[in-house]
C-alpha positions as CSV (number, residue, x, y, z in Angstrom):
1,X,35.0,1.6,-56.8
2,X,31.6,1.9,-58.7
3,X,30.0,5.2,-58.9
4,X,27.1,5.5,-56.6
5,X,24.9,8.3,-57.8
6,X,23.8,11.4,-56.0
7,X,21.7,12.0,-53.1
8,X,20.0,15.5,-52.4
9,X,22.6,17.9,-51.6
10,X,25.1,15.7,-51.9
11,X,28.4,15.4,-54.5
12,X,30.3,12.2,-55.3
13,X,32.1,14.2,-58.2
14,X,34.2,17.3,-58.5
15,X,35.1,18.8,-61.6
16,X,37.8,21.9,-61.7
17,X,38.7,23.2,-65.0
18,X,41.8,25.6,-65.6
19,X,43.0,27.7,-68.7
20,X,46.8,27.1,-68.9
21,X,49.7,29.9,-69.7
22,X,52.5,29.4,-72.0
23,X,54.4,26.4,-70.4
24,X,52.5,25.8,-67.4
25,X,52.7,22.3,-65.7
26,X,51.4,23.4,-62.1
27,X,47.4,23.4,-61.5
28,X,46.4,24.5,-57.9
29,X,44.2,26.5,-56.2
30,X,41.0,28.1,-57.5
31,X,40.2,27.1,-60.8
32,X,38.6,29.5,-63.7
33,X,35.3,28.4,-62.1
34,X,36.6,29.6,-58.2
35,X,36.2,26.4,-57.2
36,X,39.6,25.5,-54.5
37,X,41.1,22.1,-56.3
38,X,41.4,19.3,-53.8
39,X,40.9,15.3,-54.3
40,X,40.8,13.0,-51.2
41,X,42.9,10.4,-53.6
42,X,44.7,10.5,-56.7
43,X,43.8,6.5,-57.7
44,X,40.0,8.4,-57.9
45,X,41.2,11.4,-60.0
46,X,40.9,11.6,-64.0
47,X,43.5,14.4,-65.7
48,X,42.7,15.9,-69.5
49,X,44.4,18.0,-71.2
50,X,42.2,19.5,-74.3
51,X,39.4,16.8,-73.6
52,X,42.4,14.1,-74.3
53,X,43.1,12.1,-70.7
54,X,46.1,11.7,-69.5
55,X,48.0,9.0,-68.0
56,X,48.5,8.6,-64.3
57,X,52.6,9.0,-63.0
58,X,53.7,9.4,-67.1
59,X,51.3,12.5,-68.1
60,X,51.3,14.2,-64.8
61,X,51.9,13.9,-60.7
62,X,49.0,14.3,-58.1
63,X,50.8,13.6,-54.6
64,X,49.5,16.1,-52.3
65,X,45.6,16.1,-52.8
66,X,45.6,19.7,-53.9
67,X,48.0,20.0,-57.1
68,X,48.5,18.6,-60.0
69,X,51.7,18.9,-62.1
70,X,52.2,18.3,-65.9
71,X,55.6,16.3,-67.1
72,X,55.3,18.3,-70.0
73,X,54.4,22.5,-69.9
74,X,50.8,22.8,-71.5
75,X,50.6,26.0,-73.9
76,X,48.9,29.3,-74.1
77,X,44.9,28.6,-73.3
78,X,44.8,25.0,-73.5
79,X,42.0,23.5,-70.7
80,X,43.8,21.3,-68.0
81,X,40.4,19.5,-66.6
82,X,40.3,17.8,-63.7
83,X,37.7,15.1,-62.5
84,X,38.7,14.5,-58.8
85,X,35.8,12.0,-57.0
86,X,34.7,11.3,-53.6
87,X,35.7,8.7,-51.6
88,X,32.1,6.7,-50.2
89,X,32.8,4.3,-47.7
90,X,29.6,2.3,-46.0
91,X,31.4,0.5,-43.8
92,X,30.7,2.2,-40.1
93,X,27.2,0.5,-40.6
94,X,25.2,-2.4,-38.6
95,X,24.0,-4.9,-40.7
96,X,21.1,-6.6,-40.8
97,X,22.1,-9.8,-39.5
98,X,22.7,-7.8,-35.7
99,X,25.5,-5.2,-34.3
100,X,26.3,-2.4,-31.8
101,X,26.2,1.2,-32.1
102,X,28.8,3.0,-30.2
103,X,27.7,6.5,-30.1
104,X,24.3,8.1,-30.6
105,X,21.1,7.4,-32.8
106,X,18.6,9.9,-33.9
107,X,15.5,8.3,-35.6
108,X,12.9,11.0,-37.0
109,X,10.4,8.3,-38.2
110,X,9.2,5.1,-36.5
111,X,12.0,2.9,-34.8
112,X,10.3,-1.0,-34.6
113,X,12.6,-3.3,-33.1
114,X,11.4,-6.7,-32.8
115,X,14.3,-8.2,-31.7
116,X,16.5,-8.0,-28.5
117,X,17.2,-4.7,-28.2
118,X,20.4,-3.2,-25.5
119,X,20.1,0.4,-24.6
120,X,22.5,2.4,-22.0
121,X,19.9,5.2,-22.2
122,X,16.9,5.6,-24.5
123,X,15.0,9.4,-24.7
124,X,12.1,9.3,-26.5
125,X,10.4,12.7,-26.9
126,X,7.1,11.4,-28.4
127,X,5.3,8.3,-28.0
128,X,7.1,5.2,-26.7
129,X,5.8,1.5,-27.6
130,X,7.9,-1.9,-27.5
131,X,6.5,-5.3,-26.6
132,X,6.3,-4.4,-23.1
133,X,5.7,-1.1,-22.6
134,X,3.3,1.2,-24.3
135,X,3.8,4.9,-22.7
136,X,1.9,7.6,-25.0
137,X,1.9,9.9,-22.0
138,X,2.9,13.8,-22.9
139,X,4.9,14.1,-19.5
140,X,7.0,12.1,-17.5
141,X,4.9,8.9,-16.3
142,X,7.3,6.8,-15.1
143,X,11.1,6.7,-13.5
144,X,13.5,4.5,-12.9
145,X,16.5,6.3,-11.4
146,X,20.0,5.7,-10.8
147,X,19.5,3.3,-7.3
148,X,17.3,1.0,-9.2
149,X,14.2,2.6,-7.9
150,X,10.8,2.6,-10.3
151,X,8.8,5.5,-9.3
152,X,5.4,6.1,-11.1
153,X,3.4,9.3,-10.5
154,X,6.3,10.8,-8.7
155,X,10.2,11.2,-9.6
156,X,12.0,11.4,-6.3
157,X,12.1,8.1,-4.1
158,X,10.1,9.4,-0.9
159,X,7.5,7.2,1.5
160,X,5.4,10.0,2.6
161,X,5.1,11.7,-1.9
162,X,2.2,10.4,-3.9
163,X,2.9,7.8,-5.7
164,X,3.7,4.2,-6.5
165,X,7.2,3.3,-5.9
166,X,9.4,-0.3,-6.3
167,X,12.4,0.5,-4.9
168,X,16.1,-1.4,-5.1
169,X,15.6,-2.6,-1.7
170,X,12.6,-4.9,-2.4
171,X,9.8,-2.7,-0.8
172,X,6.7,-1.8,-2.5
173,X,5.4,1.9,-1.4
174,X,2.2,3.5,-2.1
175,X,1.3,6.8,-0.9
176,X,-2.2,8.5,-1.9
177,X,-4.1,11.9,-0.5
178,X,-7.8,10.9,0.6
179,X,-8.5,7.5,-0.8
180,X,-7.9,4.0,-0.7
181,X,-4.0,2.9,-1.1
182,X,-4.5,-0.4,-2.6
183,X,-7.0,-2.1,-4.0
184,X,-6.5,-6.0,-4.3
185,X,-9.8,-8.0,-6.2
186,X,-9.5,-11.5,-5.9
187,X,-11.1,-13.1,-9.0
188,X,-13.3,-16.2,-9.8
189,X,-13.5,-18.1,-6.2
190,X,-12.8,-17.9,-2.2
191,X,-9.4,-17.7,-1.0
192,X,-6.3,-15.8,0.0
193,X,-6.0,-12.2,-1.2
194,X,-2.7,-11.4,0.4
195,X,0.1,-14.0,1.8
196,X,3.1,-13.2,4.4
197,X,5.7,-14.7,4.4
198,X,9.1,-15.3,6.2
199,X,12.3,-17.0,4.8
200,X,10.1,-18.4,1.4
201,X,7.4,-19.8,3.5
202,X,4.0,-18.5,3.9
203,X,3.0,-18.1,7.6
204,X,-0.2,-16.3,6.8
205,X,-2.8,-14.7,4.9
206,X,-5.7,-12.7,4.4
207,X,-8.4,-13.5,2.3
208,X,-12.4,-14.1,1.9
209,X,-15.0,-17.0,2.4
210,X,-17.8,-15.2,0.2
211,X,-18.3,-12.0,1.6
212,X,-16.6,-12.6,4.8
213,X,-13.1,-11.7,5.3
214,X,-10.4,-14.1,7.7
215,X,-6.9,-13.2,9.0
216,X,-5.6,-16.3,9.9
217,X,-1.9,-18.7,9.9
218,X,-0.4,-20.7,7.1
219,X,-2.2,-23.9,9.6
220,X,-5.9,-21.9,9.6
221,X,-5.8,-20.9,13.0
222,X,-7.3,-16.9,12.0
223,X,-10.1,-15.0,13.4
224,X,-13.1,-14.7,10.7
225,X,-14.8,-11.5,10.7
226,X,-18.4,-12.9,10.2
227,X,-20.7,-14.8,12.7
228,X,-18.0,-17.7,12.7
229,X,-15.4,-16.4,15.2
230,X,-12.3,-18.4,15.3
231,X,-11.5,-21.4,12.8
232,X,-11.0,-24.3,13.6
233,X,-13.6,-24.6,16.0
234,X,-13.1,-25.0,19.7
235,X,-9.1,-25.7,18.6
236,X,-7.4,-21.9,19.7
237,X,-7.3,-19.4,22.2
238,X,-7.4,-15.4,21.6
239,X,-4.1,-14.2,22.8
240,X,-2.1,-16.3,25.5
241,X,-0.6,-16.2,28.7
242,X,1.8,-13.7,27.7
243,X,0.1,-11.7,25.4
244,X,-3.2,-11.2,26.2
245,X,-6.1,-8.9,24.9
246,X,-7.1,-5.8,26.8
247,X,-10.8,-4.8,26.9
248,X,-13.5,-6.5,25.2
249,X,-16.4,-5.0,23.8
250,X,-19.5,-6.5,22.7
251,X,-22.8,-5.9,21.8
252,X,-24.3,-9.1,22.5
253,X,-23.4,-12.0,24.5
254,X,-21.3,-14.7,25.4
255,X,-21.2,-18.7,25.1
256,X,-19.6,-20.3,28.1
257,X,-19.2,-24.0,28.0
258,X,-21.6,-24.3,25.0
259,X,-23.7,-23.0,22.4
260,X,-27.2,-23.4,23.8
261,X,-29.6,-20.6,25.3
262,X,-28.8,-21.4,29.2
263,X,-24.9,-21.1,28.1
264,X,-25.3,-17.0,27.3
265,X,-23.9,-14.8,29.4
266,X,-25.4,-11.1,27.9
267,X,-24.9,-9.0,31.2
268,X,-22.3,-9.0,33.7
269,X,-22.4,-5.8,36.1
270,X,-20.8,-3.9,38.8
271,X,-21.6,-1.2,41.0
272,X,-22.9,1.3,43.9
273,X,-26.3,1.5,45.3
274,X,-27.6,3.7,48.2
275,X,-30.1,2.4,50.2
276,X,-33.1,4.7,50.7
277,X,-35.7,5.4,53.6
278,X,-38.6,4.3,50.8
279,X,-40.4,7.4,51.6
280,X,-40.9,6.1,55.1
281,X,-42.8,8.2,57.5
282,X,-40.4,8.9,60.2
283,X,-37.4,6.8,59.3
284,X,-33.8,8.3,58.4
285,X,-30.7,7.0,57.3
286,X,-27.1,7.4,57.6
287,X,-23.6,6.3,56.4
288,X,-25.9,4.2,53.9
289,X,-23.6,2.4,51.4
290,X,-24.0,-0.6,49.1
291,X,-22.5,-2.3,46.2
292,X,-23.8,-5.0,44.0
293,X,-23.1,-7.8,41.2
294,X,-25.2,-8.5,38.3
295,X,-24.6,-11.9,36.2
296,X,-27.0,-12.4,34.0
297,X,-30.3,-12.5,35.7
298,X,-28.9,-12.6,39.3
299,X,-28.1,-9.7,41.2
300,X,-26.3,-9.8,44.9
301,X,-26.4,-6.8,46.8
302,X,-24.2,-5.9,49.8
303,X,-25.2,-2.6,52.0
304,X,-24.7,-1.4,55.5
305,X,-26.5,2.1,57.0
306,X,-26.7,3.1,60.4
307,X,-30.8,4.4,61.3
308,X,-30.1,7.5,62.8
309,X,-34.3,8.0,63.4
310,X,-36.8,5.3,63.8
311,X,-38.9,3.6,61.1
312,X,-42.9,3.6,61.2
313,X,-42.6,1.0,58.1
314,X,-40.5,-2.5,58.0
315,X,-38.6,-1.7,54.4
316,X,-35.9,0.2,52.6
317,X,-35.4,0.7,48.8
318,X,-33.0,1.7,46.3
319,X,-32.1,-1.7,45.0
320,X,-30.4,-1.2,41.7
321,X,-32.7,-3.3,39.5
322,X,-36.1,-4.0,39.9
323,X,-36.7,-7.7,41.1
324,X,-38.4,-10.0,38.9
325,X,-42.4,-11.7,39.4
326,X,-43.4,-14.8,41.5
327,X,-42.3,-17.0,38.8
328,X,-38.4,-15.8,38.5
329,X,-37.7,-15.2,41.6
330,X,-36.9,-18.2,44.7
331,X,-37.3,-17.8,48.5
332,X,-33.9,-18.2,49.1
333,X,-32.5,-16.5,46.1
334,X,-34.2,-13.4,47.4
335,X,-33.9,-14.2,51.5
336,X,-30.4,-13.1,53.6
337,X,-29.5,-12.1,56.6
338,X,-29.1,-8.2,57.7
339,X,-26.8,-8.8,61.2
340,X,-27.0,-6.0,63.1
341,X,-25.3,-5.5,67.4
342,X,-28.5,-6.3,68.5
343,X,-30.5,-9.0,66.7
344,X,-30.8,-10.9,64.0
345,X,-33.0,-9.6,61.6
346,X,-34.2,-11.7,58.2
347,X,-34.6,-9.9,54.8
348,X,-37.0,-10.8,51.6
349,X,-37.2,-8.4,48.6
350,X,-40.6,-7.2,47.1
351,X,-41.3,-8.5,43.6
352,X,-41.6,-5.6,41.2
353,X,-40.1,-3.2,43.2
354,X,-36.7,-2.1,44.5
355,X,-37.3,-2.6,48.2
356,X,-35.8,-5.1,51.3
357,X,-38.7,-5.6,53.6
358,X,-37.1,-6.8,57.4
359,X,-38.4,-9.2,59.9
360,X,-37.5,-11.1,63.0
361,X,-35.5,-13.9,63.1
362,X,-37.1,-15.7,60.7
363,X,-40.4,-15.1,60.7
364,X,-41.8,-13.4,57.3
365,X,-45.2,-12.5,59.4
366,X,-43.3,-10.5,62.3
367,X,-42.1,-7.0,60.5
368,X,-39.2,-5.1,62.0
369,X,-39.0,-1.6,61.2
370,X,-35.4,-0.8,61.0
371,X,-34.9,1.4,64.3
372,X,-32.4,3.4,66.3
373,X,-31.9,0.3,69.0
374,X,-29.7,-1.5,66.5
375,X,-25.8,-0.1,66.1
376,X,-25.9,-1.2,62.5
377,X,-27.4,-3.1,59.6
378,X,-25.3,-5.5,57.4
379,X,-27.4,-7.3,55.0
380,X,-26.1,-9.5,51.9
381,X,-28.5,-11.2,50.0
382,X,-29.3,-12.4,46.0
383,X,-32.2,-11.9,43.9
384,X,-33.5,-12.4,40.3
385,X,-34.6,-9.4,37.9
386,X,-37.6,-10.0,36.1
């Protein structure tokens, strides 16, 4: 085998050198220099006796890789030198062409693998960089443990720790103290931001038309959260027979039957009222109850009240909305009938005030001042706020 030079700290030779007694043929053990003979092979091992060198198996024997013995006894201080080298062998290598190592690797330098690289665990205490990943982080930044789990900014799989975690299962799980737990920025033009979907299909999405945002089905049914309530228009109902919507709160009004001004509904009411003596001179109430409904503009009022003293005047008040002018009001809108155990008795509210002025049967010029001589009043009857 060629000689391969020396490396730092490192011998490929061995010389021993002994200084022979009267007939001695046996050479073992420390030499003249201390030095312990041994030789890994006797094919790589030169004998000489007086600088002359001796023939292998005729000259001498080396069988046991720490003697060597003379055919012929050397005399009194002649130098037996032996030249015993190193077997190097390169072959537990990986050459260049690809391999595997089977046990472990320490690299002090830079490690650049551009090729296809297999790993059954990789600790890097420095900087990591390959095609794909580029972590120059001085802790822990990122964890993949023994379920298949990829945890970053944590190192336990855990819903409710703070972190981002993709775990074996197929579920994505963020968790973050006092601040937004995703962000998602859709790029370029309008469209979906984030898809569902069940069995490989998409059955729905959320996304944005400008600066409006929609929640709708794979078909475009969705509610848009803008001026444009549902899409397509006029095609879907909110909720259905079985699942309906509870309360509805709004702050303006509703389109019934079509989109114009007369099809706004922006007030729908119901309630108590109490009907009052008006400040009347002498008259007094009791067991005076009332209710109302108020759609829109109209207002219908129900009441009863017994008149437990007499009535100087011909009107009550405490209507729960003030009526409305001349011009928004209609005689029989604001007309009823108060029945009472005694008589019948007609009724007309006052416009701009919140008072039923009574007459008899009929007649708007003959005033009735509610009285004890009647059991009870019952009066239903519909007017117009201004």
């Amino acid at each position: 085998m060629p000689y391969q030079g020396r490396q730092p700290g490192v011998g490929v030779r061995n010389r021993f050198i002994f200084i022979a007694t009267s007939g001695q043929t046996s050479f073992s053990g420390a030499d003249s220099n201390g030095l312990t003979l041994k030789y890994p092979d006797a094919t790589y091992t030169d004998v000489f006796l007086n600088g002359v060198l001796l023939i292998p198996v005729t000259d001498y024997a080396a069988t046991n890789n720490t003697s060597v013995v003379l055919s012929s006894g050397a005399g009194t201080s002649d130098v037996v030198e032996i030249v015993a080298y190193d077997i190097s062998s390169i072959a537990n290598t990986v050459p260049v062409s690809g391999g595997t190592f089977t046990g472990p690797v320490t690299v002090g330098g830079t490690l650049d693998v551009t090729g296809t690289t297999t790993v059954d665990a990789l600790t890097a205490t420095g900087a990591f960089t390959s095609l794909g990943i580029d972590d120059n982080a001085t802790s822990t930044a990122m964890t993949l443990d023994a379920s298949g789990n990829l945890l970053v900014g944590k190192t336990a799989s855990d819903f409710n720790t703070q972190g981002f975690e993709i775990n074996s299962g197929g579920q994505l799980r963020n968790s973050r103290a006092s601040g937004a737990v995703a962000f998602l920025n859709r790029k370029t033009n309008d469209g979906s931001i984030v898809e569902f979907g069940k069995d490989g299909s998409v059955v729905g999405n959320i996304g944005n038309a400008g600066t409006d945002v929609y929640f709708r089905k794979a078909s475009g049914a969705g509610v848009y959260c803008s001026s444009t309530a549902v899409l397509p228009f006029g095609a879907h109902s909110l909720g259905q027979a079985s699942d309906r919507w509870s309360d509805l709160y709004l702050s303006g009004g509703v389109y019934l039957g079509g989109t114009g001004a007369a099809n706004k509904l922006d007030d729908y009411e119901e309630g108590a009222w109490t009907p009052t003596t008006n400040g009347d001179a002498t008259g007094a109430l009791g067991a005076a109850e009332g209710r109302y409904v108020k759609v829109g503009q109209k207002v219908t009022v129900w009441a009863q009240f017994r008149v437990t003293s007499s009535f100087t005047a011909n009107s009550i008040g405490g209507l729960p909305f003030t009526v409305g002018n001349l011009f928004t009001i209609s005689s029989l809108a604001s007309s009823g009938v108060a029945i009472t155990s005694s008589a019948d008795v007609t009724t007309s509210v006052t416009e701009t005030s919140t008072t039923i002025g009574f007459f008899l049967n009929g007649d708007v010029g003959t005033s009735h001042p509610p009285n004890t001589g009647a059991n009870v009043y019952r009066l239903c009857l519909s007017y117009l706020v201004a």
